[in-house]
N, C-alpha and C positions, 0 to 999 in steps of 0.2 A: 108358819104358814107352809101346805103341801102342797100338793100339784093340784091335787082337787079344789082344795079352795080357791086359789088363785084361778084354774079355770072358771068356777063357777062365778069370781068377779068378774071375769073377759067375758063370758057370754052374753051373746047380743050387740056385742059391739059392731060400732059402722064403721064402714072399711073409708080410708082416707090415707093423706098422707102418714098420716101421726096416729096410727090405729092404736098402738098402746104409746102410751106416756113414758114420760120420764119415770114418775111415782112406782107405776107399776116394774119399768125395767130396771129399778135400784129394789124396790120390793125382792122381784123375782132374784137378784144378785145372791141379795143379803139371805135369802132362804135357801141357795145353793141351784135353784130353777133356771128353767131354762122355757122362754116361751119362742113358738117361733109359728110363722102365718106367712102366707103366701103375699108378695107384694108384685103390683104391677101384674104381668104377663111371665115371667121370668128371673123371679128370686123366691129364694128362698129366706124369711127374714128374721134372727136370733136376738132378742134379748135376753137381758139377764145375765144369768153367770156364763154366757155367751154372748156376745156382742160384735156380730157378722153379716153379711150377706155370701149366699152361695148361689150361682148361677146353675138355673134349671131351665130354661130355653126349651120348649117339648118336653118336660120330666126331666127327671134328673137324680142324682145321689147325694146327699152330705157323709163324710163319712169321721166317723166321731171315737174318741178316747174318755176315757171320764177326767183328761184336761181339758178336752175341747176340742175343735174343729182340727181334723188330721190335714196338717200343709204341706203342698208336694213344695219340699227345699230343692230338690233337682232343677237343671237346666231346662229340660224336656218333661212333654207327658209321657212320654215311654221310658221315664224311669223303671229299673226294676225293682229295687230298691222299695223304690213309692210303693207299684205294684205289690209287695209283700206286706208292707203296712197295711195297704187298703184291704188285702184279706182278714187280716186279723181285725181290722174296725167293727164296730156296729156300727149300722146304715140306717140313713131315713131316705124314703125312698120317695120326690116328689110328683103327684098324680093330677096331671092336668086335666079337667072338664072329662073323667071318664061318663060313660052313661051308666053304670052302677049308683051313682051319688046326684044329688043336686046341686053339688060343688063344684064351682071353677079351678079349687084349688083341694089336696087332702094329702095327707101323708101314710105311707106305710113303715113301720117301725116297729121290731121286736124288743126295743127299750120301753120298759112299764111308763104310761104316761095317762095326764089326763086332755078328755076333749071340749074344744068350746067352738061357738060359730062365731061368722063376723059375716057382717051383712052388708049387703051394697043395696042401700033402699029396700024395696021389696025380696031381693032375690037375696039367693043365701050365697056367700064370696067364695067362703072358706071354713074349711073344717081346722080351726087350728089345734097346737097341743101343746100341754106345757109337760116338762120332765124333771127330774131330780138328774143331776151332772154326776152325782153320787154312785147312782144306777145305770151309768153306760158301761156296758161291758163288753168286749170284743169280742170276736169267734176263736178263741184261745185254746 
């Protein structure tokens, strides 16, 4: 399975607690994927070959290795250290309720990825994506 397919199974899905399954986040594992959808007001939410939450409060970053989510090990956020990694990461960038979209939620990401919505009743939630972990590449 690709990203594409696996998005086109997530399409249309209603937003809830439990928007993707189990099924799906051992699917997406097992194919090397990565889905991830806006939860709440303020995450950002990975399954699959990720398995995370990142806090986006107003928008916000993840910043990613093609192991996975980069960890600040530091004491502090004014690591420098961190700061040097997080250059080098590929970023998703999370985009709360602009007026460009009909999204509450959407991502910007120069990691190749595909897209699917999730709907809250009538209205559209989120623009989710799913990615290959294979293809995160940093600013190297």
């Amino acid at each position: 399975m690709n990203a594409e397919e696996l998005a086109a199974l997530l399409d249309g899905r209603e937003y809830s607690r439990i928007t993707i399954g189990a099924d799906e986040a051992s699917m997406a594992g097992e194919n090397g994927l990565v889905i991830l959808i806006g939860y709440s007001d303020d995450n950002m939410d990975f399954h699959g070959a990720i398995s995370d939450q990142v806090s986006c409060f107003d928008g916000g970053t993840a910043y990613l290795t093609s192991d996975g989510l980069l960890i600040n090990k530091c004491d502090d956020n004014d690591c420098p250290y961190f700061e040097k990694l997080k250059e080098q990461a590929a970023t998703i960038e999370a985009v709360w309720a602009d007026e460009a979209t009909p999204y509450a939620w959407r991502y910007k990401t120069d990691i190749p990825h595909a897209t699917f919505e999730v709907i809250e009743g009538s209205e559209k939630y989120c623009q989710g994506i799913v990615f290959a972990l294979a293809d995160v590449k940093g600013n190297t």
